[in-house]
C-alpha positions in Angstrom: 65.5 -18.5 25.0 64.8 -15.1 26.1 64.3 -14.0 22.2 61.9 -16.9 22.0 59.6 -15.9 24.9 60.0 -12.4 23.4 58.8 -13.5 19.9 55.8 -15.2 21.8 54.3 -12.5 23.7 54.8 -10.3 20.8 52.6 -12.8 19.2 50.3 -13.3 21.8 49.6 -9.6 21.7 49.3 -9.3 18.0 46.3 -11.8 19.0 44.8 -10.2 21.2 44.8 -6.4 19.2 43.2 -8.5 16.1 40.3 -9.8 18.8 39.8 -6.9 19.7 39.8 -5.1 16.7 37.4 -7.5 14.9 35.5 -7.1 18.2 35.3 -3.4 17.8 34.4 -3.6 14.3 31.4 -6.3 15.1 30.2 -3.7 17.6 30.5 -0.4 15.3 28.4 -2.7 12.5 25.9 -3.8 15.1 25.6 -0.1 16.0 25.5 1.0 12.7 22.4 -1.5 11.8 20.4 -0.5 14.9 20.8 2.9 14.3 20.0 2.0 9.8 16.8 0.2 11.5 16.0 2.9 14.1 15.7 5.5 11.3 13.9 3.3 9.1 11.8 2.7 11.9 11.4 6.5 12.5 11.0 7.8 8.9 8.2 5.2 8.4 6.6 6.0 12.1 7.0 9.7 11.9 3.7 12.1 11.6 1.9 9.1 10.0 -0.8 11.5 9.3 1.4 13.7 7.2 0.1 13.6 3.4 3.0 15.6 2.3 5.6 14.0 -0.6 8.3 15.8 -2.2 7.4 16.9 -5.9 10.1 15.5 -8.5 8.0 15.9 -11.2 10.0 18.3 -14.0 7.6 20.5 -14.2 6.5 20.5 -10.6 5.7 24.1 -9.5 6.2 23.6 -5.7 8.6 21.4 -3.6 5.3 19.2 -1.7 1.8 18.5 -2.3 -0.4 15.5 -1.1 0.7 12.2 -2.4 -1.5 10.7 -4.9 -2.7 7.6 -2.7 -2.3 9.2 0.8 -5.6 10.7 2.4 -5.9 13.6 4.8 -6.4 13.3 8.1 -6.8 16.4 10.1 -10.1 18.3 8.0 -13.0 16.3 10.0 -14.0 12.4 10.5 -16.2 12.5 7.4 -14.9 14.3 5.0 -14.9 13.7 0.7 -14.0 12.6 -1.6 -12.4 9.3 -0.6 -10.7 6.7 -2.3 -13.1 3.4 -2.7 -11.7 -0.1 -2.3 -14.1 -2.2 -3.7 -13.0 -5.5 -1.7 -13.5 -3.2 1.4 -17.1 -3.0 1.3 -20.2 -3.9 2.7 -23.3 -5.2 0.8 -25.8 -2.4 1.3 -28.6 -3.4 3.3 -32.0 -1.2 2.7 -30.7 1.8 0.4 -33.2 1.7 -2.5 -32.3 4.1 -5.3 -35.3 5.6 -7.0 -35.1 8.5 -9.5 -37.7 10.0 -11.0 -37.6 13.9 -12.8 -38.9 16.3 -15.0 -35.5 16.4 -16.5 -35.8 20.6 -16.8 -32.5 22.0 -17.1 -33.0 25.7 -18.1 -29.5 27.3 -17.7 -25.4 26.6 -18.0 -22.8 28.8 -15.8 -19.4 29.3 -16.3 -18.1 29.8 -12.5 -14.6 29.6 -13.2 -13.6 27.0 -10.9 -16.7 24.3 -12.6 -19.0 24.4 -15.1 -22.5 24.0 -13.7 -25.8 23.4 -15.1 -29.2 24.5 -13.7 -32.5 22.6 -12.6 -36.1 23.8 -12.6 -37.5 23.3 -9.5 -39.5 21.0 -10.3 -37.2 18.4 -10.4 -36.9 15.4 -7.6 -36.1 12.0 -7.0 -36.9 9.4 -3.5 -34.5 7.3 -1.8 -35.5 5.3 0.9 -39.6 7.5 1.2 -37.3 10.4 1.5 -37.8 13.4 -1.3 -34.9 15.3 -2.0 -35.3 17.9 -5.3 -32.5 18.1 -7.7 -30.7 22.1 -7.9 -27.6 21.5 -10.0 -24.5 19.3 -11.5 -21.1 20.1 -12.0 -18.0 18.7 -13.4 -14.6 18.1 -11.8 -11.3 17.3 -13.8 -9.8 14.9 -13.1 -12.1 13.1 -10.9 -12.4 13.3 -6.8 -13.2 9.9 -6.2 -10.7 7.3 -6.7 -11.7 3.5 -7.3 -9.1 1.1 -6.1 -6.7 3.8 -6.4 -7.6 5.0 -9.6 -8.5 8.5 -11.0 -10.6 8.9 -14.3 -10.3 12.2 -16.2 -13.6 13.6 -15.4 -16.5 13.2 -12.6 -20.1 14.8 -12.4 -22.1 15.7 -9.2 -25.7 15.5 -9.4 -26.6 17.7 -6.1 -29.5 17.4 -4.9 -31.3 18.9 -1.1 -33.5 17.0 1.3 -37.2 19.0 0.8 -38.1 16.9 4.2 -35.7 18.7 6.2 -37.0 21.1 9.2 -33.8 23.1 10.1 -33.1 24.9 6.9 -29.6 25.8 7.8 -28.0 22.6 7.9 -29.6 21.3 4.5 -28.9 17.6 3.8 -27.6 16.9 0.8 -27.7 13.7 -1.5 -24.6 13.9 -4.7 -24.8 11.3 -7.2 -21.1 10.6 -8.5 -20.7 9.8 -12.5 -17.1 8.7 -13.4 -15.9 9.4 -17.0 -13.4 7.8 -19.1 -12.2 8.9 -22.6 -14.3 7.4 -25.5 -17.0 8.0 -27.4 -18.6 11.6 -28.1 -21.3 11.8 -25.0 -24.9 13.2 -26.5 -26.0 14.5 -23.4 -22.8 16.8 -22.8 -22.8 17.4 -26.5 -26.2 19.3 -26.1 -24.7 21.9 -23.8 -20.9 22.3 -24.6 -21.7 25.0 -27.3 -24.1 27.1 -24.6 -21.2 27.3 -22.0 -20.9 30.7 -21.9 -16.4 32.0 -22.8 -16.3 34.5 -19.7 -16.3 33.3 -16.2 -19.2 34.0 -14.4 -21.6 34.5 -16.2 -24.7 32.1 -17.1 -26.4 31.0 -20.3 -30.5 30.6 -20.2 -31.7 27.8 -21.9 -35.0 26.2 -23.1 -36.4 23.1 -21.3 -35.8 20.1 -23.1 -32.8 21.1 -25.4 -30.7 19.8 -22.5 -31.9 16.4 -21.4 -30.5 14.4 -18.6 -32.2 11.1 -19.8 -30.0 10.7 -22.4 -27.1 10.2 -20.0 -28.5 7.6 -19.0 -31.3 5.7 -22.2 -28.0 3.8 -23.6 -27.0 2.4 -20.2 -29.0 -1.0 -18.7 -30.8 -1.4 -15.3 -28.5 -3.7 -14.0 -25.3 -1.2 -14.5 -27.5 1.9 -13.5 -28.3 0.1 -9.9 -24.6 -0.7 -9.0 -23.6 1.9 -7.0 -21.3 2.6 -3.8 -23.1 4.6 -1.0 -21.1 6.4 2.4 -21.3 9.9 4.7 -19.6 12.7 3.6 -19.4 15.7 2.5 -19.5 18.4 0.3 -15.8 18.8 -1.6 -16.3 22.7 -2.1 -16.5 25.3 1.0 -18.0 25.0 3.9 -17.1 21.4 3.1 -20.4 20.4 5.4 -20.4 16.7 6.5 -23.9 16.7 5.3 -23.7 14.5 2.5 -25.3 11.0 1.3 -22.7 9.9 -1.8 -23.9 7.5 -4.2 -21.1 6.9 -6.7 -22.0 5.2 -9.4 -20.1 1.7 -10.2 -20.8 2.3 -13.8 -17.8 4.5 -15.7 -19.5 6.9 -18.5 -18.1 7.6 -21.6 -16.9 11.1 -23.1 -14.7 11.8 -25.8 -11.5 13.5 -25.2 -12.4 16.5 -27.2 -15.5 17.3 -24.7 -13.3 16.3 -21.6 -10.7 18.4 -22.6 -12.7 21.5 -23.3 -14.6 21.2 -20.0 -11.1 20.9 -18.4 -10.1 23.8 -20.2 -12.6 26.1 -18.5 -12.8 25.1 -15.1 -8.9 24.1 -14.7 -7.8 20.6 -12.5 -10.5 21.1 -10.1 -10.7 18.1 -8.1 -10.4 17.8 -4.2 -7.9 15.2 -2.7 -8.9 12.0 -1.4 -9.6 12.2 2.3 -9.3 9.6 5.2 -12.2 7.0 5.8 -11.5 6.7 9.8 -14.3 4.4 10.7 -16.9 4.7 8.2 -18.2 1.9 5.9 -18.6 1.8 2.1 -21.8 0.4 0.8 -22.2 -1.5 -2.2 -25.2 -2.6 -4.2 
């Protein structure tokens, strides 16, 4: 009798260590899977401005740089370039793009970090009544601006100053942004690539009318040439002013790789990383 009740608490005991133990164990893994969801939680919540990804690339020459599709945050509230989402934008309301130029180009630099060609001054264009006159483009490879998350190997700024302006030390600025993709031989960058001078700083004169900006443009049609994004900026090289009306063109150019390649091969990966919209709007015509 008394090795039966024996054999039973024995028994009752081994049932009560396994509750317990199975217990213990559904607490550690609760534990464990709040503390798996807290630092999931954390790492995804943590410095959500940071722009910062580790570099894995095997030829990576540092150990973080921005990420590819992650703005910056912390250089101003309208800052460039930006990354355009096309289903994120507005249909633009008045912004009427007129051009009209002497098309007088009449010298080529080699600044090291761009290549940059040189307007008379004679050269202007109207949007909306107000004249701004045109004082050089440049090229940046790969591109600055991003569509939908895209890069293309090569973009052209068309900078141009406000001649209505009254404080001359804040001058307004309007860029027109050209996108380029690799294809066919381009004439109009054909007709300077020769003239860019081999040493870095230093400039190349050249006649008016042996580099003409028209013919950027005579092979393209109305409709593509007046689709176009619009938005505040600013400029992409120091002082980085927030002074600047973007109008990025919808329409993607054409270059061959040859001529994208040897502009690249002068001025170097050039481009500025995307910055953060905050709360401005993206036009669209």
């Amino acid at each position: 009798m008394r090795s039966k009740i024996i054999s039973g608490s024995i028994l009752i005991y081994l049932l009560i260590l396994t509750s317990c133990q199975n217990q213990k164990k559904e607490n550690e893994s609760a534990a464990n899977s709040e503390k798996d969801t807290t630092k999931v939680d954390k790492r995804i919540s943590a410095n959500p401005q940071s722009n910062e990804v580790k570099s894995e690339a095997p030829d990576a020459s540092t150990k973080s740089e921005q990420g590819y599709a992650l703005p910056k945050f912390n250089d101003g509230l309208s800052q460039s370039p930006i990354n355009i989402l096309s289903a994120n934008t507005e249909k633009e309301a008045n912004h009427k793009l007129v051009i009209t130029f002497d098309d007088e180009i009449n010298g080529i630099e080699n600044l090291g970090h761009t290549i940059q060609l040189d307007f008379t001054g004679g050269n202007s264009f109207t949007v909306n009544g107000k004249t701004y006159k045109f004082k050089q483009l440049h090229f940046h490879t790969p591109s600055e601006h991003l569509i939908d998350g895209m890069t293309f190997p090569m973009e052209m700024h068309v900078v141009s100053v406000s001649k209505d302006q009254k404080d001359s030390t804040k001058p307004e600025h309007l860029v027109i942004a050209l996108l380029f993709k690799m294809g066919q031989e381009n004439k109009f960058i054909k007709e300077f690539l020769n003239a860019i001078p081999v040493e870095e700083h230093k400039k190349t004169d050249l006649n008016p009318g042996v580099v003409k900006l028209k013919d950027l443009f005579d092979s393209i049609s109305k409709a593509d040439l007046d689709a176009y994004y619009h938005y505040r900026g600013s400029l992409t090289t120091p002082p980085y002013s927030e002074t600047v009306d973007w109008i990025v063109r919808k329409y993607i150019f054409e270059a061959s790789s040859e001529q994208v390649a040897a502009i690249e091969k002068m001025e170097g990966d050039n481009a500025r990383h995307v910055h953060a919209l905050y709360n401005r709007k993206i036009a669209a015509e």
